[in-house]
C-alpha positions in Angstrom: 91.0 113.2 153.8 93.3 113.9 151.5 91.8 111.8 149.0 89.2 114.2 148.3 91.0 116.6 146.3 92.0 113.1 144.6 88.3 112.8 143.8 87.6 116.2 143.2 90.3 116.5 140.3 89.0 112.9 138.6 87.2 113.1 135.5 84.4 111.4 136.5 83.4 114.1 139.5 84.1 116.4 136.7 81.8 115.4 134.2 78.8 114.9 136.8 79.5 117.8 138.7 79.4 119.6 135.6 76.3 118.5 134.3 74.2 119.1 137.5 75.5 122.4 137.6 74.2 122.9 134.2 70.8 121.6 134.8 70.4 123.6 138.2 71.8 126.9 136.5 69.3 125.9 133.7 66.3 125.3 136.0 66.9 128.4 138.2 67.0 130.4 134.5 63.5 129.4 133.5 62.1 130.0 137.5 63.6 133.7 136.7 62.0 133.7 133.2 58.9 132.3 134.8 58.9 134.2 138.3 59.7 137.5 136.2 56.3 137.3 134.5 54.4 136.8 137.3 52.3 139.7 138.7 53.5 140.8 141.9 57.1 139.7 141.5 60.3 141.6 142.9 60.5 144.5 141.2 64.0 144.9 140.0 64.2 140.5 139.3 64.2 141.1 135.7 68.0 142.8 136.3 69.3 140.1 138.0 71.2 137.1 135.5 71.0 134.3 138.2 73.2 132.0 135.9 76.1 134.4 136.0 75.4 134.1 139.7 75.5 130.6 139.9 78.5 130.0 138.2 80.3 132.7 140.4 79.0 131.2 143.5 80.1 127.7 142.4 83.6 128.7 141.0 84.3 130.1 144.0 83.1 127.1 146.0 85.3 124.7 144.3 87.7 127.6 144.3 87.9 127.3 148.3 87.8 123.1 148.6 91.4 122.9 149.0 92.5 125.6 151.1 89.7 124.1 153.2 90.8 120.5 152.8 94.4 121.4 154.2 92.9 123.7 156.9 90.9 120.1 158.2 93.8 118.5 157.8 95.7 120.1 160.0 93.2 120.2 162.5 92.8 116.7 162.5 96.9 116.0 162.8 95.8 117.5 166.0 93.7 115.3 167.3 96.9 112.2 167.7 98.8 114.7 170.1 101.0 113.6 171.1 101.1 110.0 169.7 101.0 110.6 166.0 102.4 106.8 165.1 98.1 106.0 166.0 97.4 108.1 163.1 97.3 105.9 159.9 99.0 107.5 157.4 97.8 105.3 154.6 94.3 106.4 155.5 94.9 110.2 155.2 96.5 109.8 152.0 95.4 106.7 150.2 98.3 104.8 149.9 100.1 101.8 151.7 103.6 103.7 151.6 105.5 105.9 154.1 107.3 108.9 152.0 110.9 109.6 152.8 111.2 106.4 154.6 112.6 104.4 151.8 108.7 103.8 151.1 108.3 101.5 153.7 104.9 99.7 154.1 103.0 100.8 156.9 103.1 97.3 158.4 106.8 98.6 159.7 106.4 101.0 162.7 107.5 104.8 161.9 107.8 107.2 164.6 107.7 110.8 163.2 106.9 114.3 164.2 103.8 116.6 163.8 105.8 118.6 161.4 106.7 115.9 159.4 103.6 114.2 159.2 101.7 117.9 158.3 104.7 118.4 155.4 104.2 115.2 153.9 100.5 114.8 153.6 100.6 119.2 152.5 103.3 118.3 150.2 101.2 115.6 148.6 97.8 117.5 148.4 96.9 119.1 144.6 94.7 121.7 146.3 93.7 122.7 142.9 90.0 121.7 141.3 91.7 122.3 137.4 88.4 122.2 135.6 86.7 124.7 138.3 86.5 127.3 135.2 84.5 125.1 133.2 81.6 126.1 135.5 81.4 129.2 133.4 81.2 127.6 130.1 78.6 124.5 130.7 
């Protein structure tokens, strides 16, 4: 789970992400234009700049991934009570190594806490998207 902010933050989910938000911002533009023109349309649709709205609503989308990403974390920690050695660690994170354990391989049985199984996979999370204000500027 924690991978995802892993793939959120890669330059490749940034440059596709980015372009299909441009191309949907773009499209809803001209079905304003469009829609605007039409007889019978909302009155006051001509006021409204639904790119402006897009971006906001998408900045704060990937604004919110992380905080949301740690929140299911957490929740899912829950789910090994009270055995959390049958969670694998390597899974959550990505990686084949215990932290703090002299980087053990998983192979070597660990028995931890809740509380340090929740720090070390929080501590690891970049729960930051750092090109999220590009939306804006696409």
């Amino acid at each position: 789970m924690a991978g995802v902010m892993d793939y959120m933050r890669s330059n490749e989910v940034q440059e596709q992400f980015l372009a299909t938000h441009r191309c949907i911002r773009r499209k809803w533009g001209d079905f304003i234009i469009k829609y605007a023109q039409t007889e019978g349309s909302a009155p006051n649709v001509k006021n409204v700049n639904i790119e402006a709205e897009i971006n906001r609503y998408t900045y704060e989308a990937l604004d919110g991934v992380g905080a949301w990403v740690k929140s299911q974390l957490e929740n899912m920690i829950e789910w090994y009570e009270p055995d959390y050695s049958k969670l694998s660690y390597n899974a959550v994170i990505g990686t084949d190594q215990w932290p703090g354990k002299d980087l053990a391989p998983l192979s070597t049985p660990v028995n931890y806490t809740k509380e340090q199984l929740t720090a070390s996979i929080l501590d690891r999370l970049q729960d930051d998207i750092p090109w999220k204000s590009l939306v804006y500027s696409y």
